[in-house]
C-alpha positions as CSV (number, residue, x, y, z in Angstrom):
1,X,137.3,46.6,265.3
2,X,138.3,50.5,264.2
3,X,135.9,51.5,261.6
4,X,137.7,51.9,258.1
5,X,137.5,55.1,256.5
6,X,135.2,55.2,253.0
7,X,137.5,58.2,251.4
8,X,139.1,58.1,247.8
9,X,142.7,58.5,248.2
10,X,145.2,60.3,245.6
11,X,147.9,57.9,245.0
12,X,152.0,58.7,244.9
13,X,152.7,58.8,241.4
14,X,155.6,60.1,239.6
15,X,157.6,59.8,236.5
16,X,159.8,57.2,237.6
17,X,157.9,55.0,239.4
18,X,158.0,51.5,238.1
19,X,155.4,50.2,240.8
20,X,151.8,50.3,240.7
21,X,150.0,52.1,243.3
22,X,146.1,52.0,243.5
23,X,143.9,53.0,246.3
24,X,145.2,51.7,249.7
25,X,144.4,48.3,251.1
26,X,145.6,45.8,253.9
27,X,147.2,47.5,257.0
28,X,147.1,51.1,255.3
29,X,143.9,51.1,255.3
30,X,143.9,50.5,258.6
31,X,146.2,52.9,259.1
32,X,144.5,55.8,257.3
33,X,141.2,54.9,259.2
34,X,143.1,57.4,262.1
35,X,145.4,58.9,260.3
36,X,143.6,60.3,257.1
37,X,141.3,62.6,259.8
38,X,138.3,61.2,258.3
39,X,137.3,59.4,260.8
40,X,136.5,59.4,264.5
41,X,139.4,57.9,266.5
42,X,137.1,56.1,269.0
43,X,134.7,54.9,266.7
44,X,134.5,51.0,266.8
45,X,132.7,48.2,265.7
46,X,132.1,46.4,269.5
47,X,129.9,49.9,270.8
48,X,127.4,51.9,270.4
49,X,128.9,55.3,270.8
50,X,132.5,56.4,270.0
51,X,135.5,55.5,272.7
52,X,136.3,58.8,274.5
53,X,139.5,60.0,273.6
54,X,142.1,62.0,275.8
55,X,141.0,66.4,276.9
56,X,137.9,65.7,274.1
57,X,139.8,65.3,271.1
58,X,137.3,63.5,268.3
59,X,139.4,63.3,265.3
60,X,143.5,63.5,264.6
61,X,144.0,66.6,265.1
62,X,146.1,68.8,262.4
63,X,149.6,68.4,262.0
64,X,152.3,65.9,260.7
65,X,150.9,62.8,261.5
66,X,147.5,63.3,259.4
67,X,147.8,62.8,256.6
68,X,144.5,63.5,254.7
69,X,143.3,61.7,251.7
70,X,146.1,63.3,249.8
71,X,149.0,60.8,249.3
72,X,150.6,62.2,246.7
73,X,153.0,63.6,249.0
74,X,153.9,60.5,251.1
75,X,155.7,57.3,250.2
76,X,153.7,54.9,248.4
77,X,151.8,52.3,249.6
78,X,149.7,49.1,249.0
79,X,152.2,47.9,245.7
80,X,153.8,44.5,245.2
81,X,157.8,44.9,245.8
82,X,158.7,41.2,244.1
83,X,162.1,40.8,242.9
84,X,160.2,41.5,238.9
85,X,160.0,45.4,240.2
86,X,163.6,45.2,241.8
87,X,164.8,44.4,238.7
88,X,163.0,46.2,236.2
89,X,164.0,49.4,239.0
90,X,167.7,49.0,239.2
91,X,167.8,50.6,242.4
92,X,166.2,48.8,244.9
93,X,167.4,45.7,246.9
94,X,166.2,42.5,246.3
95,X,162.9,41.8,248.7
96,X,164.2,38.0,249.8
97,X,167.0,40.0,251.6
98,X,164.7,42.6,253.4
99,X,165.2,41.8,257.4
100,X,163.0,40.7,260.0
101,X,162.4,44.7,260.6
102,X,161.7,45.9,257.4
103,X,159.0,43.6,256.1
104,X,156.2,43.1,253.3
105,X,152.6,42.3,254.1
106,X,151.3,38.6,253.6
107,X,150.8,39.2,249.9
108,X,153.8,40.9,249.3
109,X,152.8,44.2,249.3
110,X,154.6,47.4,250.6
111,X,152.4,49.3,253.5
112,X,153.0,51.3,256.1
113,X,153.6,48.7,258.3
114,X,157.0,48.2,256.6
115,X,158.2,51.0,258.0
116,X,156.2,51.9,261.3
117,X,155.1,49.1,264.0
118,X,152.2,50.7,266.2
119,X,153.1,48.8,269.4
120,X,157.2,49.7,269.4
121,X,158.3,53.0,269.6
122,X,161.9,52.6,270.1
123,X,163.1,54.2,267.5
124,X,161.0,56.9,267.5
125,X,157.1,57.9,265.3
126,X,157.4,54.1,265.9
127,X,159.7,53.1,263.0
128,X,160.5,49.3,263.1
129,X,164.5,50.5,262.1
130,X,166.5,53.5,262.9
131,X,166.8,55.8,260.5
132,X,169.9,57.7,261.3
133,X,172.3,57.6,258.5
134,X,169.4,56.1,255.7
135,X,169.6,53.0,257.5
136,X,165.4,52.5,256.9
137,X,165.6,53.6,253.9
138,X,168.5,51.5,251.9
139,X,167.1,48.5,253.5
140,X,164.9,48.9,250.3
141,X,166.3,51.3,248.3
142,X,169.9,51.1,246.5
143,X,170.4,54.3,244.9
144,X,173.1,54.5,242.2
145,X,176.6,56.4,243.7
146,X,175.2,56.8,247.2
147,X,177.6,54.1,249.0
148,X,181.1,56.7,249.9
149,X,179.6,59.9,248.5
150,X,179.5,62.3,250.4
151,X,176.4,63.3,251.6
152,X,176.5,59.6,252.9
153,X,179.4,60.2,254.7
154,X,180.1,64.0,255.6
155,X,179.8,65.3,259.4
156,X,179.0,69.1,258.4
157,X,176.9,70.3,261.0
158,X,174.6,73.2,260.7
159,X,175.9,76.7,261.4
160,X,172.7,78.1,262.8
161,X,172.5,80.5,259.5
162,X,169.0,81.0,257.9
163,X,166.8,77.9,258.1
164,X,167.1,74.7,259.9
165,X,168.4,72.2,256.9
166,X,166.9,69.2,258.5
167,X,163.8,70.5,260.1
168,X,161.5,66.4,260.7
169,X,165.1,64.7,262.3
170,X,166.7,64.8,265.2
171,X,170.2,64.3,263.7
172,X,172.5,67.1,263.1
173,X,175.2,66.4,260.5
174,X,174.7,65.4,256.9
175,X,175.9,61.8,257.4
176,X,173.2,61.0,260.0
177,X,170.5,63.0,257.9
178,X,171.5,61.0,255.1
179,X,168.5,60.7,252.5
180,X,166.1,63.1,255.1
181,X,168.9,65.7,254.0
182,X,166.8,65.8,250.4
183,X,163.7,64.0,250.7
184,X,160.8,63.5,253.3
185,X,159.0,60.3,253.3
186,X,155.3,62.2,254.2
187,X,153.6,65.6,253.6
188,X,156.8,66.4,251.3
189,X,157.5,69.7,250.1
190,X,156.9,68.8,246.2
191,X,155.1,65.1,245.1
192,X,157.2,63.5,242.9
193,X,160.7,61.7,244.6
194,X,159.2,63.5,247.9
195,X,161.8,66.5,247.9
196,X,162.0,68.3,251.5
197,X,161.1,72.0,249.0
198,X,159.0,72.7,246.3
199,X,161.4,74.8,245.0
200,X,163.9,72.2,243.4
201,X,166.8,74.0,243.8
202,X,166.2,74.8,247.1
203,X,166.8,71.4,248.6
204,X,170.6,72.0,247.9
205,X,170.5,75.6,249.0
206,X,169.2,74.0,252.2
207,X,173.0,73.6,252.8
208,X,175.0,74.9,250.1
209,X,174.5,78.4,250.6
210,X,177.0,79.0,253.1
211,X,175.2,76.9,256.1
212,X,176.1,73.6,256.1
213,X,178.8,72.9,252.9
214,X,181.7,74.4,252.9
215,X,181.1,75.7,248.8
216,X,178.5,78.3,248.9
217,X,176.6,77.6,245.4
218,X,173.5,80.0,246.0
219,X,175.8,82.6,246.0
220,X,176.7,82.2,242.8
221,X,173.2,82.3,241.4
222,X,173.0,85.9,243.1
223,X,175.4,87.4,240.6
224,X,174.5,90.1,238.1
225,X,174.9,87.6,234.7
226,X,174.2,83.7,235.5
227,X,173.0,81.2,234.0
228,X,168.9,80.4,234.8
């Protein structure tokens, strides 16, 4: 009944993507027709004029949960995840064994809706898994040497020097951060494999400069002779 949003979207893309996003269809279309901003919320087929929404608000306001017409910096969406892409990936799980939870659309396509159910917000921004220690994310993904390394098992908790390490969780060791510890699956600090900073070294100093980690590596990067 919403009205769908006409925009042209940019796409995720990066270097070693093996999936093939386009424009978004199916339930991220959906989706986007709130939460690109493009579009008025109440604005529905069945009426005339728009639903009012809540102390006059008209479209999504700024802030995390729009996401524009950019997508480069989000997760990707509308692809086929068949066990062809698993494979030719290496690191992601086969889809047959994707739970109940964690699902594919109809046509086997990955969409918002695999991670986020509008009507249950139990695990909080209405994810259909918790996502405290990567659990979300390696129901899909299966990266090489993360199963007993450390950052997917250390409790180093933040010492409250310089910046918050794990600014969009609630969790507050590195075990429970897990893959959030490096990556951010929307409005990402740099495109490509959706790393938290821009700056790529600066997603480790986010802990390894005498914060979270016990070994201080920025530090030796301030030296007078060092290596680039």
């Amino acid at each position: 009944n919403h009205e769908l949003s006409t925009a042209t979207y940019t796409p995720y893309t990066s270097s070693t993507m093996k999936a093939t996003t386009g424009q978004p269809t199916g339930a991220s279309k959906l989706c986007l027709s709130c939460h690109d901003g493009t579009v008025a919320l109440g604005l529905i087929h069945s009426q005339t004029t728009p639903i009012e929404m809540r102390n006059g608000v008209t479209f999504l306001p700024t802030g995390p949960s729009r996401l524009g017409t950019d997508l480069s910096d989000d997760h990707p969406v509308s692809f086929k995840y068949d066990a062809a892409l698993a494979a030719l990936n290496g690191q992601l799980q086969d889809p047959a064994t994707l739970n109940q939870e964690v699902r594919l659309d109809h046509d086997g396509m990955v969409q918002c809706t695999a991670c986020h159910d509008a009507h249950n917000d139990k695990y909080r921004k209405f994810l259909v898994k918790d996502d405290r220690a990567g659990q979300l994310c390696v129901a899909c993904h299966s990266p090489n040497g993360w199963s007993g390394s450390i950052h997917a098992t250390s409790t180093k908790t933040w010492n409250g020097t310089g910046p918050n390490p794990w600014p969009h969780t609630t969790y507050n060791n590195v075990a429970d951060n897990a893959c959030e510890s490096c990556h951010a699956p929307h409005t990402a600090g740099t495109g490509p494999r959706l790393l938290n900073d821009a700056v790529e070294e600066q997603n480790c100093y986010s802990c390894h400069s005498g914060t979270v980690a016990a070994k201080n590596i920025a530090a030796e990067f301030g030296k007078v002779s060092v290596h680039p």
